[in-house]
N, C-alpha and C positions, 0 to 999 in steps of 0.2 A: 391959604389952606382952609379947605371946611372943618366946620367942627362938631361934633355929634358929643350929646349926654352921654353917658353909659347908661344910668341911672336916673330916674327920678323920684323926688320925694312925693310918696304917700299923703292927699289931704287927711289932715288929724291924727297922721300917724310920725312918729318918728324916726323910723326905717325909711329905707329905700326899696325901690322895686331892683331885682337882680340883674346887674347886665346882661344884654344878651346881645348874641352875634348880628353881624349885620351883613345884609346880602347886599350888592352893587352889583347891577342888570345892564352889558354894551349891547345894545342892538340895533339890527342893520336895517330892517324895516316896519312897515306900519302893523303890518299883521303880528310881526312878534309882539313888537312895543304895547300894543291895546291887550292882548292876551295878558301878556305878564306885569303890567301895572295892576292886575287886581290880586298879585303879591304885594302889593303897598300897603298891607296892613296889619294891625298888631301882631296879631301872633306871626308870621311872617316876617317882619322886621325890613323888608325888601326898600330896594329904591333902584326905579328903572334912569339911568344918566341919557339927558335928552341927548338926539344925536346930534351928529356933528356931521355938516353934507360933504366934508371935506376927507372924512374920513369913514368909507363905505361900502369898502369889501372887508375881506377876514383880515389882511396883514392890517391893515390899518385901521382896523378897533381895536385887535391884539393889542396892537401898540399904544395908542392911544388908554385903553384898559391898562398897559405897565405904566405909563407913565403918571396916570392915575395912582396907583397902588404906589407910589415912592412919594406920592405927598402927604397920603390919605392915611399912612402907618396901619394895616390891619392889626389886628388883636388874633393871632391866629389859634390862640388857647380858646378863647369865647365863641371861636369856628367862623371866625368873619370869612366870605370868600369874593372872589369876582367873577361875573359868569357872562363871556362872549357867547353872544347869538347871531349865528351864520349861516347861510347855506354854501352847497356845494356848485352851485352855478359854474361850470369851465368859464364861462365869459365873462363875469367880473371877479373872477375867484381864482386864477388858471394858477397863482401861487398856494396853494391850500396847504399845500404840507409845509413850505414853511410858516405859515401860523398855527398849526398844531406843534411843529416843532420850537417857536415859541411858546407855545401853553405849557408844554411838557417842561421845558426849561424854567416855569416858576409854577409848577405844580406843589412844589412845598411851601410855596408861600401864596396861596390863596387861590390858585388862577384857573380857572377850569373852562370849559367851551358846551355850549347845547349847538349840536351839530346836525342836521337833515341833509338829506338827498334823496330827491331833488328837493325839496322845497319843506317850509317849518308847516306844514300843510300835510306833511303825513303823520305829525301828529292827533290831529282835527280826526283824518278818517279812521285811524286807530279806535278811537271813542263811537265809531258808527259800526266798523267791521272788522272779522278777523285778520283780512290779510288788505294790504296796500298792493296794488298793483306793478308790477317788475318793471323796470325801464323805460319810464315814462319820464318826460322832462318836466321842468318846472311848470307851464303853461297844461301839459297834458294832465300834471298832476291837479292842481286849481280848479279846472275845468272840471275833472271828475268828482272834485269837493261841492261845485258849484249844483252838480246835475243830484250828489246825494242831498244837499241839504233843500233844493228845490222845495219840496211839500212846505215845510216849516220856514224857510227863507228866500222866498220867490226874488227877493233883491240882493241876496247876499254879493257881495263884495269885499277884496282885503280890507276894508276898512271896517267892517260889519264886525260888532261883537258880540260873540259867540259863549263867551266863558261860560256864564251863568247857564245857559240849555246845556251844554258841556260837562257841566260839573258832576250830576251824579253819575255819568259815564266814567269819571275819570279813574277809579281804579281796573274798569275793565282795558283801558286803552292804555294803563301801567302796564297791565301782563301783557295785555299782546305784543307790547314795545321789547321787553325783556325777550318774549320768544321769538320776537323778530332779532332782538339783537344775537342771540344762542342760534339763531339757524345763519344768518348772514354770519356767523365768525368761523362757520366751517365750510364756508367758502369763500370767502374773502380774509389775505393777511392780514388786512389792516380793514376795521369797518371804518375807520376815521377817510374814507377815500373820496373821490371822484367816481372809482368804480363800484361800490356797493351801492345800491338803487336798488328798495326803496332803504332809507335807514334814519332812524334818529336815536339819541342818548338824551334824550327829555325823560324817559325814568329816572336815569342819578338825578336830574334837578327835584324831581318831585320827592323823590326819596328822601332828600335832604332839607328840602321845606316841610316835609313832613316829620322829621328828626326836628326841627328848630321848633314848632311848634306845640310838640310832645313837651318841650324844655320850657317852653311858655308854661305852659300848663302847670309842669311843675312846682314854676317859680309864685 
């Protein structure tokens, strides 16, 4: 089993610094994984878990993420969480609901999902534009990433990292996520689907890294 500080002691002081929660990052591909590794730092507390190729649609990070959390003992008072990253792909994904229906089943002990459809890519264009294009697939969606970043990224590729030109966009591409998620929830039962296209719940994550490091600040 790993083992994490809570605390560390202060050079020349005799205190310690305050525990703080810790985030554990399952993701399914290169584009998430490069993105959210640059939560890997202080105030953020983050740590993205390299993948595992054996395990690489939703049921099987789900799983692998529980299996995880029963050795790794969260701190759930300090707000430790784990946060599966997936898309909604029918083709390597055609079981989705039941790993939402595993998330939901240890949602009180730490377990949450960043979810897209089609692709963690309508994130990206959030940060460029009001709206994401309706019913486009994974490929169509990329492509139209590919053709907006054009001017500024004549090579972009999912491997291309993006964060840093991203970042002082990122509160405008919070609300549009929010108002994408409030207009998709009065049309679709469940936005956690197959069927709602475009959609992500990458604002709760941001929200919550952004709560974590208010508590940095504090501390």
């Amino acid at each position: 089993m790993r083992k994490r500080e809570r605390g560390r002691e202060i050079k020349g002081k005799k205190t310690k610094e305050k525990p703080r929660a810790k985030i554990y990052i399952f993701a399914e591909g290169d584009t998430e994984e490069i993105y959210l590794k640059h939560f890997e730092v202080k105030e953020y507390n983050a740590e993205v878990i390299a993948k595992d190729p054996k395990c690489t649609d939703a049921v099987g990070i789900v799983a692998r993420a529980r299996n995880f959390m029963k050795e790794e003992k969260l701190d759930l008072e300090l707000g430790d969480r784990v946060y599966c990253v997936f898309d909604s792909d029918p083709l390597s994904n055609p079981n989705i609901q039941l790993a939402f229906d595993m998330i939901r089943g240890m949602a009180e002990e730490g377990l949450r999902c960043i979810f897209s459809n089609p692709s963690f890519e309508v994130w990206f264009i959030l940060h460029l534009k009001e709206r994401v294009p309706y019913g486009l697939t994974a490929i169509q969606l990329k492509e139209h990433l590919r053709r907006a970043l054009k001017p500024v990224f004549p090579n972009y590729s999912e491997t291309t990292d993006i964060f840093d030109w991203l970042r002082d966009k990122q509160s405008l591409a919070y609300e549009r996520a929010i108002r994408l998620h409030n207009s998709q929830q009065e049309v679709y039962k469940r936005v956690l689907s197959h069927e709602c296209n475009p959609y992500t719940n990458m604002f709760r994550f941001i929200e919550y890294m952004e709560s974590i490091k208010k508590t940095a600040s504090r501390g």
